[in-house]
N, CA, C and O atoms as a Tripos MOL2 file, in Angstrom:
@<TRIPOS>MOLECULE
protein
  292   291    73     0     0
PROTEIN
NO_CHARGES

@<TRIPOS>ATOM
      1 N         114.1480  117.4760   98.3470 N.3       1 UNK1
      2 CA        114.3900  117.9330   97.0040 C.3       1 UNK1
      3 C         115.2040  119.2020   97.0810 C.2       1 UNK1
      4 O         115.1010  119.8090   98.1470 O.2       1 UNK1
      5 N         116.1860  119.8500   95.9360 N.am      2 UNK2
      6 CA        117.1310  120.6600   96.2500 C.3       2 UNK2
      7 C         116.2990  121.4710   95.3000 C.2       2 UNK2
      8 O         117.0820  122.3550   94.9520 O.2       2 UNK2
      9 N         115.1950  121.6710   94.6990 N.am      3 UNK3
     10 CA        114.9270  122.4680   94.1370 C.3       3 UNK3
     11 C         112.9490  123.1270   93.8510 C.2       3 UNK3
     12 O         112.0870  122.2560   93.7330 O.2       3 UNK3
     13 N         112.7170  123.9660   93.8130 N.am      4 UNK4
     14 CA        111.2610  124.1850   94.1330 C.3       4 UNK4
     15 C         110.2860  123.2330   93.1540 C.2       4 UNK4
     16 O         110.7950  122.8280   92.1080 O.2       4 UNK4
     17 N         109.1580  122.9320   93.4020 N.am      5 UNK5
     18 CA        108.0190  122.2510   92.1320 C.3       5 UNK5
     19 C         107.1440  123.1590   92.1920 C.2       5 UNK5
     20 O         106.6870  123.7060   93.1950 O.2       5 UNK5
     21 N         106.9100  123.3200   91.1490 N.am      6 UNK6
     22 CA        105.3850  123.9120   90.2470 C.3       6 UNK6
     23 C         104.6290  123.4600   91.1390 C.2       6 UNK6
     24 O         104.8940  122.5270   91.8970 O.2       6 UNK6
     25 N         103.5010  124.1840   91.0970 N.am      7 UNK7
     26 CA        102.2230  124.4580   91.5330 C.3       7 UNK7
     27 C         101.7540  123.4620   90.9720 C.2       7 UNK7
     28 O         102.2480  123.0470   89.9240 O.2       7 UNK7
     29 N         100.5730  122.8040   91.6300 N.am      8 UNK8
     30 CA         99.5910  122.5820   90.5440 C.3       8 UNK8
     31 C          99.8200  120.8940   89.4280 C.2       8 UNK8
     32 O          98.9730  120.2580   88.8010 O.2       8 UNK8
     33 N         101.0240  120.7060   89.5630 N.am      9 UNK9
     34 CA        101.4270  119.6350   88.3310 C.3       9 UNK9
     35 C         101.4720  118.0820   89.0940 C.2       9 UNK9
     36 O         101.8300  117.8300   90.2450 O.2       9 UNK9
     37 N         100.9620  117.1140   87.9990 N.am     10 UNK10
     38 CA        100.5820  116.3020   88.7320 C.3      10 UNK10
     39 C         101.9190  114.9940   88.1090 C.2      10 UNK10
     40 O         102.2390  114.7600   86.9440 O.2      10 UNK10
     41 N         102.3820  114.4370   89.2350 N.am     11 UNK11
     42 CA        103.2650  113.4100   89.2780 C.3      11 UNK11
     43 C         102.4860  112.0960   89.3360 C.2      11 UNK11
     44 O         101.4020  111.8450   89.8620 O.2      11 UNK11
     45 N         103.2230  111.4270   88.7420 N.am     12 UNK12
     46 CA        103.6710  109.5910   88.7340 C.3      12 UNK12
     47 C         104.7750  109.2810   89.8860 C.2      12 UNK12
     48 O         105.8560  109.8630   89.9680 O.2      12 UNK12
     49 N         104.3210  108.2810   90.7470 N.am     13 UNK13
     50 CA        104.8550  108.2040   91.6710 C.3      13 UNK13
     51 C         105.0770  106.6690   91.8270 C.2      13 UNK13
     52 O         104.5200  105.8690   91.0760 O.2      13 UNK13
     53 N         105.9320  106.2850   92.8570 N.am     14 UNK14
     54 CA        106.0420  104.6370   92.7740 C.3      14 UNK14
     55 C         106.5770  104.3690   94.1530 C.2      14 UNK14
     56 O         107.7670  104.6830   94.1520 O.2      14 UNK14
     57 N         106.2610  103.9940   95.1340 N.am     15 UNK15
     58 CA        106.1510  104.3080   96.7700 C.3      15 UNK15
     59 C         106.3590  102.6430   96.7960 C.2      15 UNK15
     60 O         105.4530  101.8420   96.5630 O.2      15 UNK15
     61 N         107.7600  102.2880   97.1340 N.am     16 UNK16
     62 CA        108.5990  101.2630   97.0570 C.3      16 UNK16
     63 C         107.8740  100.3980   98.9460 C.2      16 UNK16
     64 O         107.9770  100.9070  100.0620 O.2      16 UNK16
     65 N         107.3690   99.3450   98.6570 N.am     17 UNK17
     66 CA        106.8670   98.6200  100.5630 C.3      17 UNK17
     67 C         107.8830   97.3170  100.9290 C.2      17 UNK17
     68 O         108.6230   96.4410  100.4810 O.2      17 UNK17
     69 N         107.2960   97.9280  102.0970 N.am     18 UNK18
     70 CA        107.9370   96.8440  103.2520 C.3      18 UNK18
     71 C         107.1380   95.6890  103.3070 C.2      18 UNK18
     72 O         105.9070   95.6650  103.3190 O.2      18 UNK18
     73 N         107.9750   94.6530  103.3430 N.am     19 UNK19
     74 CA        107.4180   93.2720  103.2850 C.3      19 UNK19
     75 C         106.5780   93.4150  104.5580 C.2      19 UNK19
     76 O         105.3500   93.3690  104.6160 O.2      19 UNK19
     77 N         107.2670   93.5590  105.3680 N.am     20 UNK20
     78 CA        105.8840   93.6690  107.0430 C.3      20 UNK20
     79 C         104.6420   94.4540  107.2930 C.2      20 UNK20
     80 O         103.8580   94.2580  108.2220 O.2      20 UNK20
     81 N         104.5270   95.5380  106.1850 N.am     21 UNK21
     82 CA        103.3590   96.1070  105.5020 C.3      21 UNK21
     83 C         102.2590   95.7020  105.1990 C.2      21 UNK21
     84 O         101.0900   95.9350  105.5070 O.2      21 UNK21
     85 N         103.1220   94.6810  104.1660 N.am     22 UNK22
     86 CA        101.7730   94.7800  102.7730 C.3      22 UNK22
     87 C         103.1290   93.2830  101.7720 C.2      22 UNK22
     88 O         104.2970   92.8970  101.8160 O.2      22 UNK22
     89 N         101.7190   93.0020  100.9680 N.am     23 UNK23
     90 CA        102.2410   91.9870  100.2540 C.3      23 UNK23
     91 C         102.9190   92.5080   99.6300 C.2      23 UNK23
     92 O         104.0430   92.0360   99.4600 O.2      23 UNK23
     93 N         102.5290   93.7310   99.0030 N.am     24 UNK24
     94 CA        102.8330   94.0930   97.6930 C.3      24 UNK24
     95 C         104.4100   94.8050   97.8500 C.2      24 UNK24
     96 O         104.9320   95.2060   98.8900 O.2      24 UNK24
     97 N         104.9800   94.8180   96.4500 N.am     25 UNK25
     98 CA        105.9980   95.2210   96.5820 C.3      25 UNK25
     99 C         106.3970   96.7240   96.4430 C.2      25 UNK25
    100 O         107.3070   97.2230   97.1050 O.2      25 UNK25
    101 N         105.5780   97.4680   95.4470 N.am     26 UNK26
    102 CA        105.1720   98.5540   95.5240 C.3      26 UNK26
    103 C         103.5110   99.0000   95.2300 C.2      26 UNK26
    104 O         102.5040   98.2990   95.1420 O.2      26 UNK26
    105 N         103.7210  100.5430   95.1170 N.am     27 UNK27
    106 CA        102.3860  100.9260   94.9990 C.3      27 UNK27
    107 C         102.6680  102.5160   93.9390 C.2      27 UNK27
    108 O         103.3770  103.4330   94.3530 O.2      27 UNK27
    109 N         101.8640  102.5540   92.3850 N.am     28 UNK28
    110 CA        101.8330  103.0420   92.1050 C.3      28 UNK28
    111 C         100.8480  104.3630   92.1410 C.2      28 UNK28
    112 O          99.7630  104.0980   92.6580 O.2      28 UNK28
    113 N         100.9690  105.5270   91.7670 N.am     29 UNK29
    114 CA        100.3810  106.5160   92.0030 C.3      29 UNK29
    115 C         100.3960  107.7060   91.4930 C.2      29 UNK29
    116 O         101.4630  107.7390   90.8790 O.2      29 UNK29
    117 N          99.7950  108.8640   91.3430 N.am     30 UNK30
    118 CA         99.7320  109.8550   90.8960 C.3      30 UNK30
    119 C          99.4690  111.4530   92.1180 C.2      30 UNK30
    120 O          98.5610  111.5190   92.9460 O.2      30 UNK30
    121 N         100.0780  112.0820   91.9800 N.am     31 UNK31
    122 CA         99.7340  112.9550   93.2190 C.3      31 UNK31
    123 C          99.9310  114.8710   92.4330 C.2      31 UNK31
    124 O         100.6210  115.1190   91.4440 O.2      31 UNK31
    125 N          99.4900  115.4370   92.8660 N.am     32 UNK32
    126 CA         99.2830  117.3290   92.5560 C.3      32 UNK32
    127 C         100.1260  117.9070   93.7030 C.2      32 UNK32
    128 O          99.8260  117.8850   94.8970 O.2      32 UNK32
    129 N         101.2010  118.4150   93.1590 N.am     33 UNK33
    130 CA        101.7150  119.3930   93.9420 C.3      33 UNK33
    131 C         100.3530  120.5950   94.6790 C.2      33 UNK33
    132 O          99.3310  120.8450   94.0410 O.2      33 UNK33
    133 N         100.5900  121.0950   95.8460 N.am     34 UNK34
    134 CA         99.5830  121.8890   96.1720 C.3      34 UNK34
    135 C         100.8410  122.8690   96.8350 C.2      34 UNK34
    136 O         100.4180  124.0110   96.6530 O.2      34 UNK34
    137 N         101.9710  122.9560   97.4080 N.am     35 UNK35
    138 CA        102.2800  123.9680   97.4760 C.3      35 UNK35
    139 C         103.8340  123.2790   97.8430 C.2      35 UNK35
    140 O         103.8570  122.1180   98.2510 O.2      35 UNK35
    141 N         104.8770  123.9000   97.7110 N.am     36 UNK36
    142 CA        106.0310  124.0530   97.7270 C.3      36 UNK36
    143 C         107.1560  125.6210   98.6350 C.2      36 UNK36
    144 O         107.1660  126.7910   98.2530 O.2      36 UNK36
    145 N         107.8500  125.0950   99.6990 N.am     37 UNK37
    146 CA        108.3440  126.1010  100.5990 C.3      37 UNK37
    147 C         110.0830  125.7490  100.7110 C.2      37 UNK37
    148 O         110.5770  124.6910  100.3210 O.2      37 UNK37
    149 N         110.7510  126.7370  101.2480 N.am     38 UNK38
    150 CA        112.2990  126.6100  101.6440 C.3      38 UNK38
    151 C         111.8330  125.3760  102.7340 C.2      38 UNK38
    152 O         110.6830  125.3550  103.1730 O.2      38 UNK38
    153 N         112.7070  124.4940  103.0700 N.am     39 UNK39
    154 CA        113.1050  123.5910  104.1730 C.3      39 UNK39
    155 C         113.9260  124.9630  105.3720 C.2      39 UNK39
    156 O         114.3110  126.1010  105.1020 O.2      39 UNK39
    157 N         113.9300  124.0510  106.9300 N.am     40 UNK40
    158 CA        114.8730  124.8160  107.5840 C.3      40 UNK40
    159 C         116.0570  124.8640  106.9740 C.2      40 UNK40
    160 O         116.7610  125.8480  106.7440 O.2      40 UNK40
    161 N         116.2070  123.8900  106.7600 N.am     41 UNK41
    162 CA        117.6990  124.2560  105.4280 C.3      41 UNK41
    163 C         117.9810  124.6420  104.2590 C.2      41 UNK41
    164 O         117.9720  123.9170  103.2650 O.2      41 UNK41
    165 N         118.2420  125.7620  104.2860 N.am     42 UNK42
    166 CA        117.6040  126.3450  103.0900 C.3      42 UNK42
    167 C         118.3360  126.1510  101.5580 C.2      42 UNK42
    168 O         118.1830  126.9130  100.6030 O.2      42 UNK42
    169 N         119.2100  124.8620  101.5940 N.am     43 UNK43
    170 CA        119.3740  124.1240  100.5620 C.3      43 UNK43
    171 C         118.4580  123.0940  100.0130 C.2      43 UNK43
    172 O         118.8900  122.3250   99.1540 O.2      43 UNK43
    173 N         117.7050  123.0400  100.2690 N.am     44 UNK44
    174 CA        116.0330  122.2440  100.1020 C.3      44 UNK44
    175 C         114.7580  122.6130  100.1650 C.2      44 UNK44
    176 O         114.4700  123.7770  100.4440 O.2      44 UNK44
    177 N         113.6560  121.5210   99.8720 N.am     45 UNK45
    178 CA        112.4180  122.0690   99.7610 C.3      45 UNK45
    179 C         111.8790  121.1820  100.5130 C.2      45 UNK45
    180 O         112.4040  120.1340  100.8900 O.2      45 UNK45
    181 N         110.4000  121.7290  100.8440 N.am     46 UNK46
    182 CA        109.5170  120.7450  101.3850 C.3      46 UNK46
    183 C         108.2500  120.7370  100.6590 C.2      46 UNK46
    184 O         108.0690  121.9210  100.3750 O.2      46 UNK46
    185 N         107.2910  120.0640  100.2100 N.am     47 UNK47
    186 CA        106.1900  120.3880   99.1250 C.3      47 UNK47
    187 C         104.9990  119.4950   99.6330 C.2      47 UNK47
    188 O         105.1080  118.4870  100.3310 O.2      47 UNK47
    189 N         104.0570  119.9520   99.2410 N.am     48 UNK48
    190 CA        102.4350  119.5890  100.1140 C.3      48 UNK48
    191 C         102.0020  118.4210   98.8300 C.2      48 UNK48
    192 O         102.6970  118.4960   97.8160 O.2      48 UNK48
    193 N         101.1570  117.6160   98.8440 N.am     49 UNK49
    194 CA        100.7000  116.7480   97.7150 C.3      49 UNK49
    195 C          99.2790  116.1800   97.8930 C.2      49 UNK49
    196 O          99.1020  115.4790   98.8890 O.2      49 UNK49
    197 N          98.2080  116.3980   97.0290 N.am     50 UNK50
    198 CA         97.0110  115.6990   97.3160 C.3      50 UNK50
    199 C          96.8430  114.2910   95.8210 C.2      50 UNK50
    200 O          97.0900  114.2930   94.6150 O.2      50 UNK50
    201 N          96.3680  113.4070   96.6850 N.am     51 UNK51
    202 CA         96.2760  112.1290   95.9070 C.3      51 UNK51
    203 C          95.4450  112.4200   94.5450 C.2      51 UNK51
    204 O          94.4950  113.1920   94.6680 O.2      51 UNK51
    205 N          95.6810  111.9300   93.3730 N.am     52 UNK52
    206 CA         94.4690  111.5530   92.4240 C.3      52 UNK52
    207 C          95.0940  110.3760   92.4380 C.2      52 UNK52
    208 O          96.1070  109.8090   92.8490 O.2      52 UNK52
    209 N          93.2360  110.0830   91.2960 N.am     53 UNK53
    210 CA         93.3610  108.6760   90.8800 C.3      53 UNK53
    211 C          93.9900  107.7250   91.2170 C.2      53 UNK53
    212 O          94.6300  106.9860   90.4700 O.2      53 UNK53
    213 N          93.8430  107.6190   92.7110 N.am     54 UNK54
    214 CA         93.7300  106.3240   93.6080 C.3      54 UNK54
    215 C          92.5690  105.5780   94.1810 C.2      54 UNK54
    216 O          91.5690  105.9600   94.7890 O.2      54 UNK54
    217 N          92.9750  104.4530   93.8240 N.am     55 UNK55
    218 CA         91.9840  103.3650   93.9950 C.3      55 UNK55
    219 C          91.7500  103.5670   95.8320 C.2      55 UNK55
    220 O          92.4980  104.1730   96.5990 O.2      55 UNK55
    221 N          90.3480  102.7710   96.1870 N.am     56 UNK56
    222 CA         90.2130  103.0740   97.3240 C.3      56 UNK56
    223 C          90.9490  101.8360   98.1690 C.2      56 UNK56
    224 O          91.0030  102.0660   99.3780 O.2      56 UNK56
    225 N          91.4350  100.7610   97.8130 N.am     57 UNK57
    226 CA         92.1540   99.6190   98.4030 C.3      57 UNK57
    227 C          93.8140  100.4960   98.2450 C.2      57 UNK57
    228 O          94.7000   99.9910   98.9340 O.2      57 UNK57
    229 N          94.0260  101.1430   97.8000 N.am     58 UNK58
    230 CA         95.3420  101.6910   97.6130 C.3      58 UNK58
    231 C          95.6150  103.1500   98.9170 C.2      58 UNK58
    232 O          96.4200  103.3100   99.8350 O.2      58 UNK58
    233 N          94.7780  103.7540   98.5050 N.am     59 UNK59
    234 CA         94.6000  104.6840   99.6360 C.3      59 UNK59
    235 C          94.6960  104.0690  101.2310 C.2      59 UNK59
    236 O          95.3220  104.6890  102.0910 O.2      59 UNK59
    237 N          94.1020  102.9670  101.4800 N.am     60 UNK60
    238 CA         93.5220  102.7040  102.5560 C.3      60 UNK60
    239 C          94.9980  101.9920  102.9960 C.2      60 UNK60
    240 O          95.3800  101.6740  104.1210 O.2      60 UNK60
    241 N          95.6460  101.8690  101.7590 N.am     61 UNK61
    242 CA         96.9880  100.9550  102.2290 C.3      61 UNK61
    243 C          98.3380  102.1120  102.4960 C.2      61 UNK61
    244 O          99.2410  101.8490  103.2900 O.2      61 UNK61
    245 N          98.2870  103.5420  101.6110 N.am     62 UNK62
    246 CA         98.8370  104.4200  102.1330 C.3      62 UNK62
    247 C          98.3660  105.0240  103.2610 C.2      62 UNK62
    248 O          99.2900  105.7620  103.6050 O.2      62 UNK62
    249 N          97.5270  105.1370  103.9880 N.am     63 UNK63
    250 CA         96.6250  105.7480  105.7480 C.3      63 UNK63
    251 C          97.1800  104.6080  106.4390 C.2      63 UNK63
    252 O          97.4050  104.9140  107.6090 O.2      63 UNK63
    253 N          97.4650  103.5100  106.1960 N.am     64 UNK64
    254 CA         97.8010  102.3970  107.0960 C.3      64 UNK64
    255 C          99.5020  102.7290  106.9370 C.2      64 UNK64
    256 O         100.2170  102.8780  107.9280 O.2      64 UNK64
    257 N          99.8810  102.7930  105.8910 N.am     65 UNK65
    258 CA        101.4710  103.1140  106.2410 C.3      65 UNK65
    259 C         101.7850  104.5610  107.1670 C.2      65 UNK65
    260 O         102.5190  104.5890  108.1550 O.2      65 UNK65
    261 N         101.0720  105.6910  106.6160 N.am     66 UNK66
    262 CA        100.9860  106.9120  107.8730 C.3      66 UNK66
    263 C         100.5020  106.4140  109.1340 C.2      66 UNK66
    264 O         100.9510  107.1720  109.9930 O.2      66 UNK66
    265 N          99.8920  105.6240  109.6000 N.am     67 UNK67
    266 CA         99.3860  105.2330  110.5650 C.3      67 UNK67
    267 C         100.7740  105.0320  111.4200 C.2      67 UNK67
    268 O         101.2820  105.8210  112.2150 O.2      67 UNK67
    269 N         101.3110  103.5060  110.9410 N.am     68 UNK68
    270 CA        102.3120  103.2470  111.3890 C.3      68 UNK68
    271 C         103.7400  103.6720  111.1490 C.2      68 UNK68
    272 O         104.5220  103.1080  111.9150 O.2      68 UNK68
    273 N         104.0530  104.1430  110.6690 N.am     69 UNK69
    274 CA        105.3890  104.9690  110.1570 C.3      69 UNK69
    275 C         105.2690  106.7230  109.9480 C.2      69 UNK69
    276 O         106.2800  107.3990  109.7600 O.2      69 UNK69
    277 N         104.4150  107.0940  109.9870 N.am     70 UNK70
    278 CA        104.1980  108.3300  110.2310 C.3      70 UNK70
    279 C         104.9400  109.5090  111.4300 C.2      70 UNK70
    280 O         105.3280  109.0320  112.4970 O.2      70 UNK70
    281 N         105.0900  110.9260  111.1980 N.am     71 UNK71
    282 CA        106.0450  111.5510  112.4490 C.3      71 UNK71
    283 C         104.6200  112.0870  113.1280 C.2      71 UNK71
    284 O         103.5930  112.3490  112.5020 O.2      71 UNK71
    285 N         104.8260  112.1850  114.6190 N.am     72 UNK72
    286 CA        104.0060  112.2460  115.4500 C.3      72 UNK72
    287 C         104.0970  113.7980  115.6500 C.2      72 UNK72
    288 O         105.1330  114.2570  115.1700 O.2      72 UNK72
    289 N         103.2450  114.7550  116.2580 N.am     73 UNK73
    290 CA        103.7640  116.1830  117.1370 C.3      73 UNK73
    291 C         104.1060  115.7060  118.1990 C.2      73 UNK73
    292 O         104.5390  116.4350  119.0920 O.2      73 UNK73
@<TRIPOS>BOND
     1     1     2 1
     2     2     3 1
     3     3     4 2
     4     3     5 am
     5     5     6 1
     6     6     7 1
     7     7     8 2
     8     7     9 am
     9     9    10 1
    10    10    11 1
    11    11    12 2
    12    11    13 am
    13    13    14 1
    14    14    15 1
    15    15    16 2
    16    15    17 am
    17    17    18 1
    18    18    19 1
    19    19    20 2
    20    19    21 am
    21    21    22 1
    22    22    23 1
    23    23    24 2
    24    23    25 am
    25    25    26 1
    26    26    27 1
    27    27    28 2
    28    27    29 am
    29    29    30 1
    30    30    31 1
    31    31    32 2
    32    31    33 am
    33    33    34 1
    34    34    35 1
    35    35    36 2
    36    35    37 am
    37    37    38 1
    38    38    39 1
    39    39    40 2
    40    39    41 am
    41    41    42 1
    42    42    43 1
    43    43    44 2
    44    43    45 am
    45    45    46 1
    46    46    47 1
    47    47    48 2
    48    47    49 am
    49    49    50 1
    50    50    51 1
    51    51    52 2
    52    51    53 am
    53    53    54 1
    54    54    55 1
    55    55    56 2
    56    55    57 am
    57    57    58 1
    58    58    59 1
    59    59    60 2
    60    59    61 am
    61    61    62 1
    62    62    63 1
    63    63    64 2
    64    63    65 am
    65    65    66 1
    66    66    67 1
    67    67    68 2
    68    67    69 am
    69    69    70 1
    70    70    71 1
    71    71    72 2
    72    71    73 am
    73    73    74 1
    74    74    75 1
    75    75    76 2
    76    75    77 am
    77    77    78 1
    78    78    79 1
    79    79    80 2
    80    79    81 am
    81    81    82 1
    82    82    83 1
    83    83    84 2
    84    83    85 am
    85    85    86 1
    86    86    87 1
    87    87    88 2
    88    87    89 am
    89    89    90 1
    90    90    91 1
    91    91    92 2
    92    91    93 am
    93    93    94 1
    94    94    95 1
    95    95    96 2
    96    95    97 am
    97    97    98 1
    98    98    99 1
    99    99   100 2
   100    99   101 am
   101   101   102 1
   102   102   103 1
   103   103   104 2
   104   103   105 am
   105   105   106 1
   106   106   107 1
   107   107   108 2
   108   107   109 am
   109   109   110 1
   110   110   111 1
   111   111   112 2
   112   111   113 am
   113   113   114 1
   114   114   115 1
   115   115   116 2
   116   115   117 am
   117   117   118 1
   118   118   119 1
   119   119   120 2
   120   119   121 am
   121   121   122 1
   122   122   123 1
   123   123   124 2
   124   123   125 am
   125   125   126 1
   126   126   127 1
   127   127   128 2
   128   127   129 am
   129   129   130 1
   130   130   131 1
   131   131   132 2
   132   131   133 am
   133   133   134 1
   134   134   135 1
   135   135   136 2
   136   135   137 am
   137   137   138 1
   138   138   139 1
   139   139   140 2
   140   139   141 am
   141   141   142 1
   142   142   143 1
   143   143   144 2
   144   143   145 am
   145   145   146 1
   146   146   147 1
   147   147   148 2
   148   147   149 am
   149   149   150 1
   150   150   151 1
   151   151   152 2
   152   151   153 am
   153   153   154 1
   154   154   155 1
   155   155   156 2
   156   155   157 am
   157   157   158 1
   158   158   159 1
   159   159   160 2
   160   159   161 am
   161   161   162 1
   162   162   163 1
   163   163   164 2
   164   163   165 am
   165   165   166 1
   166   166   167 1
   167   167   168 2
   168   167   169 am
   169   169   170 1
   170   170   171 1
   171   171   172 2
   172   171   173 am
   173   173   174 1
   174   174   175 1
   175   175   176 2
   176   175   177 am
   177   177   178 1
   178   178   179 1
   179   179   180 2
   180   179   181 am
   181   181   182 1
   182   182   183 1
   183   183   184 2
   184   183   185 am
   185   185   186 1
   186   186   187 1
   187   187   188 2
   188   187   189 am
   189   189   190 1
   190   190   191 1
   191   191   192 2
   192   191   193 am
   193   193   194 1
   194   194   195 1
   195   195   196 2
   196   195   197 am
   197   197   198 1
   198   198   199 1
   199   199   200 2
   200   199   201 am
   201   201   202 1
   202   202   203 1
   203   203   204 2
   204   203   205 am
   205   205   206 1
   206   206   207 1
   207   207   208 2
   208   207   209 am
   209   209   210 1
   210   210   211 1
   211   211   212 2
   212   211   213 am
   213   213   214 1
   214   214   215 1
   215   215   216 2
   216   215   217 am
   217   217   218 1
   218   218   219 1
   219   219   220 2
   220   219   221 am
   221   221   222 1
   222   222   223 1
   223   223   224 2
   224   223   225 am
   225   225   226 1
   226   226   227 1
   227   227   228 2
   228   227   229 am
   229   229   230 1
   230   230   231 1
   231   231   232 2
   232   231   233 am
   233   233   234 1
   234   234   235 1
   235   235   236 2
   236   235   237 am
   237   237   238 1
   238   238   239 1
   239   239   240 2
   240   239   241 am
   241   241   242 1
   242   242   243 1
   243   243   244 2
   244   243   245 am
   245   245   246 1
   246   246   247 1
   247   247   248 2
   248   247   249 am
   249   249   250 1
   250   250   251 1
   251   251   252 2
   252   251   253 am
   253   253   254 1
   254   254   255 1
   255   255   256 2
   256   255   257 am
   257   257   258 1
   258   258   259 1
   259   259   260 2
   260   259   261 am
   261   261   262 1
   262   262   263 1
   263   263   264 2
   264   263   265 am
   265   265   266 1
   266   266   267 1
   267   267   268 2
   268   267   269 am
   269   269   270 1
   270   270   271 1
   271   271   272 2
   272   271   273 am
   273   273   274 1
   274   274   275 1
   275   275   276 2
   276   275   277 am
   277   277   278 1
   278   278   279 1
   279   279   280 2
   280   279   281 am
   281   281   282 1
   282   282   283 1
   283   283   284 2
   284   283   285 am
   285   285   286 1
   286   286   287 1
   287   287   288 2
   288   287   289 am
   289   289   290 1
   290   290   291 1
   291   291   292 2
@<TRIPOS>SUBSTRUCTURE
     1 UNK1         2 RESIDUE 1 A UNK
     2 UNK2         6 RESIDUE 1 A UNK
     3 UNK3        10 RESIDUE 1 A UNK
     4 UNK4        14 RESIDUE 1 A UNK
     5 UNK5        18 RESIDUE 1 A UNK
     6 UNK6        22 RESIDUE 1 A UNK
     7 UNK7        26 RESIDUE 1 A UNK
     8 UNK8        30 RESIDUE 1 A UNK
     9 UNK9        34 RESIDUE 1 A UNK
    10 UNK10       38 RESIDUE 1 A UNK
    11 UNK11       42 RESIDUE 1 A UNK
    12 UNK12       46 RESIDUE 1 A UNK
    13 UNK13       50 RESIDUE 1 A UNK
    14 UNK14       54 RESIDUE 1 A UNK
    15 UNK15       58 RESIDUE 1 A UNK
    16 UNK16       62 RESIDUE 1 A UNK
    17 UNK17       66 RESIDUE 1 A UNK
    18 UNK18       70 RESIDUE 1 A UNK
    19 UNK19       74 RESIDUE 1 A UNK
    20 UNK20       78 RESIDUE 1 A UNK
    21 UNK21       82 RESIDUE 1 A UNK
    22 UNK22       86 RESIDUE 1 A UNK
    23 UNK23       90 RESIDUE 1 A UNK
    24 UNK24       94 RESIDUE 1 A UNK
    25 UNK25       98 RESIDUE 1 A UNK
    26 UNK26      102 RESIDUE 1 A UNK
    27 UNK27      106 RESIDUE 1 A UNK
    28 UNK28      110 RESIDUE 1 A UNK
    29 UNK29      114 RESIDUE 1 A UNK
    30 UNK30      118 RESIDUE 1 A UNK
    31 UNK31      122 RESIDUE 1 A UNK
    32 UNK32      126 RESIDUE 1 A UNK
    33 UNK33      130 RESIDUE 1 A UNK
    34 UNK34      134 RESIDUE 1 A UNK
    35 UNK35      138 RESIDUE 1 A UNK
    36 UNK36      142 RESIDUE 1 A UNK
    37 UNK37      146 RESIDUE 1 A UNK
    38 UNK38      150 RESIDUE 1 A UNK
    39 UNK39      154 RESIDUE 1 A UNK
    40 UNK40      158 RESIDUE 1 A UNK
    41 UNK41      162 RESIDUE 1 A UNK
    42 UNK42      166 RESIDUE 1 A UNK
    43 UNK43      170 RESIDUE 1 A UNK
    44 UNK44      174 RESIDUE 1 A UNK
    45 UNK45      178 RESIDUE 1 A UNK
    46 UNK46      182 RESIDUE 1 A UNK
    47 UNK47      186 RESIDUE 1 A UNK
    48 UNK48      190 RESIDUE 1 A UNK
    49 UNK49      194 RESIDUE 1 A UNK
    50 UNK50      198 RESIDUE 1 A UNK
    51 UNK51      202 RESIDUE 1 A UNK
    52 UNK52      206 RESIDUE 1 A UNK
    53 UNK53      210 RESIDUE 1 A UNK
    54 UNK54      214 RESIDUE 1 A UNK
    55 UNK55      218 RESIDUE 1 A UNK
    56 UNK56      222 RESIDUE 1 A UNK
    57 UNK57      226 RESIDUE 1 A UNK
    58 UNK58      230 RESIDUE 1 A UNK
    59 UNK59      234 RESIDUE 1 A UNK
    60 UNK60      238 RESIDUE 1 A UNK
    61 UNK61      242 RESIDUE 1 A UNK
    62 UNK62      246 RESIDUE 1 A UNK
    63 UNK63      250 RESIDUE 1 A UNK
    64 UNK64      254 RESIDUE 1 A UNK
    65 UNK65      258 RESIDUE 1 A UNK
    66 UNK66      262 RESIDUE 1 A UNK
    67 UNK67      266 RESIDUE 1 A UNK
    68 UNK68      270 RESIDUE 1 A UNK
    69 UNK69      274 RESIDUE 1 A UNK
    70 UNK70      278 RESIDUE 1 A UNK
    71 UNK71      282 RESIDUE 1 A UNK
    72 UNK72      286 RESIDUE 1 A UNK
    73 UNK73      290 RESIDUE 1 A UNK
């Protein structure tokens, strides 16, 4: 993102899947900014997010996409 987010505000989200995933084609969602910083590039941002109001079959299907597509240390 090229520009900072609010604290605190909670998004609608729509997290587009991979057929080798999951049936589904997407997965809708809602998430809270929790904090927002410069990127190393400091033409961008990077921003923290905790889930609401997700179902627990939905969750379990976003931990399975971090699982496998996720960046490692």
């Amino acid at each position: 993102m090229n520009h900072p987010l609010n604290k605190g505000k909670v998004f609608h989200l729509r997290m587009q899947l991979d057929s080798e995933l999951t049936d589904k084609k997407y997965l809708d969602f809602d998430a809270r900014s929790l904090w927002c910083r410069n990127d190393l590039n400091p033409d961008f941002y990077d921003a923290g997010f905790e889930l609401v109001n997700v179902s627990y079959k939905d969750f379990r299907s976003i931990e399975e996409i971090i699982e496998k597509l996720g960046f490692r240390d």
